[in-house]
Each structure stands twice: as structure tokens, then as C-alpha cells.
C-alpha positions as CSV (number, residue, x, y, z in Angstrom):
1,X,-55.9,-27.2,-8.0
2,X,-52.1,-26.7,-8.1
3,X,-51.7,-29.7,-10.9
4,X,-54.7,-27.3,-12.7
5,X,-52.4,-24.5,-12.9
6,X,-48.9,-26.4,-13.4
7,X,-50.9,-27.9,-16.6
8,X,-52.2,-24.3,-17.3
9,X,-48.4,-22.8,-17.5
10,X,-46.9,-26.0,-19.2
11,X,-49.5,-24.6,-22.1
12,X,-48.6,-21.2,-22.0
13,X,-45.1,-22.3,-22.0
14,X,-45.2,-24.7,-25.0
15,X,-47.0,-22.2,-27.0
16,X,-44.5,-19.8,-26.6
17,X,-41.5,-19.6,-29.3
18,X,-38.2,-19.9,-28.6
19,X,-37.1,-16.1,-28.7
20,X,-39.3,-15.7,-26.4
21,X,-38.9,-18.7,-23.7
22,X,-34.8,-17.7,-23.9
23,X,-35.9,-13.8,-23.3
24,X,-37.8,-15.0,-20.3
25,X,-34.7,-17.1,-19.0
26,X,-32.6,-14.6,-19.4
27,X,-34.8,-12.0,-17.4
28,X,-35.1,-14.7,-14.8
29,X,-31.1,-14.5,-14.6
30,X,-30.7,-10.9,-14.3
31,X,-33.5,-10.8,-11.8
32,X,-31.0,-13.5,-9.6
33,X,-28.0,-11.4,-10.2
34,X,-29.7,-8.0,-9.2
35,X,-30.7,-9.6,-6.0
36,X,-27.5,-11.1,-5.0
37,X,-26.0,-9.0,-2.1
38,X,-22.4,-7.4,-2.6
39,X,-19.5,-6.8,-0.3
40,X,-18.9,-3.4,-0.3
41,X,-14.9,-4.2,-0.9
42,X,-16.1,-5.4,-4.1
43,X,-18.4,-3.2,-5.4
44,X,-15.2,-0.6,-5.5
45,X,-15.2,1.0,-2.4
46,X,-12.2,3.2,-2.6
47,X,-9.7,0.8,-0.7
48,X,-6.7,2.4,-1.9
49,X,-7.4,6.0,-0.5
50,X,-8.1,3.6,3.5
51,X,-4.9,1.8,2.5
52,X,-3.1,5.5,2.3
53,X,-4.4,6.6,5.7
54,X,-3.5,3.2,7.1
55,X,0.0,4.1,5.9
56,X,0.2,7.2,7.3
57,X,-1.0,6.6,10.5
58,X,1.3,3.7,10.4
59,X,4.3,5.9,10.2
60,X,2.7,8.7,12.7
61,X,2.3,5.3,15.1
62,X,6.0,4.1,14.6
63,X,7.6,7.5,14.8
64,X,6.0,8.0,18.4
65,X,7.4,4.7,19.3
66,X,10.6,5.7,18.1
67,X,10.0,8.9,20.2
68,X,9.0,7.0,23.3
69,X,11.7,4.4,23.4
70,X,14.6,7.0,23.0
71,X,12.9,9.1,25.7
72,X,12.9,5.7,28.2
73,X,16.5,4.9,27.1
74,X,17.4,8.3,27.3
75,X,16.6,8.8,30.7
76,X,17.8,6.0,31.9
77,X,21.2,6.9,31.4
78,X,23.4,8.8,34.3
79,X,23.3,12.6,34.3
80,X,20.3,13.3,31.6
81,X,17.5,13.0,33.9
82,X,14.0,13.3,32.2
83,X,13.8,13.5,28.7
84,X,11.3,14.7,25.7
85,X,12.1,13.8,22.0
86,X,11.0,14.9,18.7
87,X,11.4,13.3,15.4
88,X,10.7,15.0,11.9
89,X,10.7,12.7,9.0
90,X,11.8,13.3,5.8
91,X,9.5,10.3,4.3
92,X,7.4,7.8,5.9
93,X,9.0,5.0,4.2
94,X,7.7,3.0,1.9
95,X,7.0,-0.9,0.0
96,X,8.3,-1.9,-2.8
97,X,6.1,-4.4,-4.6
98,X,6.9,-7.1,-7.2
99,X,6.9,-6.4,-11.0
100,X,6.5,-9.0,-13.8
101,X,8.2,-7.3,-16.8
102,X,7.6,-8.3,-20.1
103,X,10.3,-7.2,-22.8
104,X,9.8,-7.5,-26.7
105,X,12.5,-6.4,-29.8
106,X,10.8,-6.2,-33.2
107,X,13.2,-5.2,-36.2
108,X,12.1,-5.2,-39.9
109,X,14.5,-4.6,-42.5
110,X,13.4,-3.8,-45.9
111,X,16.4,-3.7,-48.5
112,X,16.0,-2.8,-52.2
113,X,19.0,-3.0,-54.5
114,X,21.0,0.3,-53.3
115,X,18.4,1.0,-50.0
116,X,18.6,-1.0,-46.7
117,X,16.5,0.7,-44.0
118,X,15.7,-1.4,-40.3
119,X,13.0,-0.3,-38.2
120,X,13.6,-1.2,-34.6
121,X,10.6,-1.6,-32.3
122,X,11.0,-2.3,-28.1
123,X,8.1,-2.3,-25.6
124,X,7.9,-3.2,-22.0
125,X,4.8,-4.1,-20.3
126,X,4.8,-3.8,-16.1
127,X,2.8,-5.7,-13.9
128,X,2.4,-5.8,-10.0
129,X,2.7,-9.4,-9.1
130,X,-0.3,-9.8,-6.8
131,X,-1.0,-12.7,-3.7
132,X,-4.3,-14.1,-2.9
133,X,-5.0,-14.7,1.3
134,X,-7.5,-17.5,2.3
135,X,-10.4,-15.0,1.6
136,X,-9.4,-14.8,-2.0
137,X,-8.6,-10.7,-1.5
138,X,-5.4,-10.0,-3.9
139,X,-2.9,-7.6,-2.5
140,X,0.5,-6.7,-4.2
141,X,3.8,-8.6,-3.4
142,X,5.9,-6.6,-1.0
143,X,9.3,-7.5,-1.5
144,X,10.9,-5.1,0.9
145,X,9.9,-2.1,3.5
146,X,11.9,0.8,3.6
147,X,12.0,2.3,7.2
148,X,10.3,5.8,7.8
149,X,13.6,8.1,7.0
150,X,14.2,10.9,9.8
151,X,15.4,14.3,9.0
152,X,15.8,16.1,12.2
153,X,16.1,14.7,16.0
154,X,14.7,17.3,19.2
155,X,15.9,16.2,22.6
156,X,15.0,18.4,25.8
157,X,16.5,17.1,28.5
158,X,17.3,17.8,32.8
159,X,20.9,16.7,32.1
160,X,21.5,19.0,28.7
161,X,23.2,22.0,30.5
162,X,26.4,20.1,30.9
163,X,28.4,19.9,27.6
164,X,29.5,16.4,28.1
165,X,26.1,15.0,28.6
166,X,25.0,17.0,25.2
167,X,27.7,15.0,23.4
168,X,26.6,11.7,24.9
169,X,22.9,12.6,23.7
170,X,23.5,13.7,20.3
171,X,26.2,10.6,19.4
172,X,23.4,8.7,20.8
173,X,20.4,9.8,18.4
174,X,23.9,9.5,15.8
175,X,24.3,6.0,16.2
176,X,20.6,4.8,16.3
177,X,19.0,7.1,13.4
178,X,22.2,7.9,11.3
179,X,21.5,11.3,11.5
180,X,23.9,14.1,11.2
181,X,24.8,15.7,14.3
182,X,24.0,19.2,12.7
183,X,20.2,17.7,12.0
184,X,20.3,17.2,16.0
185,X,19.2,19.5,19.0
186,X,19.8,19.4,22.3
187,X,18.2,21.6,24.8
188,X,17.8,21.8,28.3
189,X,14.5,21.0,30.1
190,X,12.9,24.0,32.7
């Protein structure tokens, strides 16, 4: 029965013309692509707008650190007691990725017997150099990672109603953030 109906389509099939077998192959193809499932990563899911919040909760994540560790060092010093700190950023840093540049000159010159005219033609083309992980995802080439850049340093402190202990504090924050010692404020805690 089954060599019946294999004989039966080897029939249909050689009575069919070539436009038509090569249409049939082809719908056969798109059938296989349609059904092939797709990682959403692919398909375009907008990875660049998760990168972005990965970012910025990167920052918001390394600016409490920052806040925590002062606080701990802080209060380990004689005559501050407990501390609280608050840092405001100015910009939460940033990567700078790789660039291929390509750089081209074109100059034509046309010159007639008493007319010479040049017409000078340059165009660069930029583009991000990307890597490849063992998954095959590409992400761009980070050649360096600028630190989040802090514009104003709050310290409440036990200690802070003593002058000296003020000055201590704020050449403190000074030396670790580079920040000017008018962009610093000391206050004392209740």
C-alpha cells in the first residue's frame, strides 16, 4: 500500500513542469523557515533601551557603595562618631567604544588654457569596532570606563559640631572624590 502511493506521487511529480516542482520547493522552504523558533534577542527586542537601565542602575548601585564605604571609613575615624553621606553626580560616567575610521581625499582638476579650477572632495566613514563572546552575541569594544563624576558630597555626622573634625571630614571627601570643598557639606547629626 505505501509503495502504491510512493508510485502514485512519483507520477504526479514527474508530470509536473519545472516552474512548478521549483515553486513547490520553494514553499517547502518557507514553510521550514516560518517554523523555526527565534530567540527573542534576535528578533529585535529592544536591547539597547535594557542596556540603558542596566547602566543606570549600575551607577545608582556604585554611588551607594561609594556612599556606604565613606560612611564605614568615616566613622571609624576618632571624634566623628556615626556618619550618613550623600553623593550627587554630575554624570554617571560613561564607555567609550572603538571606532574604525575610514578617510578618503578626492581632487579633480580640470584646466583649460587660461582656467584651472580643483574640486576637493573628503569623507569619513565611522564604525564601532564590535567583539563576538562564545555565544556569537556582538557587543561594542570598550576601550576605557570613565568613573561616575560627583558634583556635590553631604556628610551628617555626631562629630561635625567641632570645627576641627569638619576640616578633617571635608579634606577627606577632597582627597577621595576631588571635589571642591565649597561642593561639600558638613552637618551635624541630632
Amino acid at each position: 500500500m505505501i509503495l502504491r502511493a510512493m508510485k502514485q506521487w512519483g507520477n504526479k511529480l514527474k508530470s509536473l513542469k519545472k516552474d512548478q516542482i521549483l515553486i513547490l520547493l520553494l514553499a517547502g522552504v518557507l514553510l521550514l523557515v516560518i517554523s523555526i523558533p527565534v530567540d527573542e534577542d534576535a528578533a529585535g527586542a529592544p536591547k539597547e533601551e535594557l542596556t540603558a537601565e542596566t547602566e543606570t542602575d549600575s551607577a545608582v548601585s556604585e554611588t551607594r557603595e561609594l556612599e556606604q564605604r565613606l560612611e564605614e571609613i568615616l566613622s571609624s575615624v576618632e571624634g566623628i562618631g556615626k556618619t550618613r553621606v550623600m553623593l550627587t553626580l554630575k554624570s554617571e560616567g560613561r564607555k567609550i567604544v572603538e571606532k574604525d575610521v575610514e578617510q578618503s581625499d578626492r581632487t579633480e582638476g580640470n584646466s583649460e588654457e587660461n582656467q584651472n579650477s580643483q574640486a576637493e572632495e573628503h569623507s569619513t566613514n565611522e564604525s564601532t569596532v564590535l567583539q563576538r563572546d562564545a555565544v556569537g552575541n556582538e557587543t561594542p569594544y570598550i576601550t576605557e570606563e570613565l568613573e561616575p563624576e560627583i558634583s556635590g558630597v553631604l556628610v551628617i555626622a555626631q562629630g561635625a559640631g567641632n570645627a576641627q573634625t569638619v576640616s578633617e571630614i571635608t579634606d577627606a571627601v577632597m582627597a577621595l572624590f576631588g571635589v571642591e570643598a565649597h561642593k561639600i557639606k558638613v552637618m551635624k547629626m541630632e
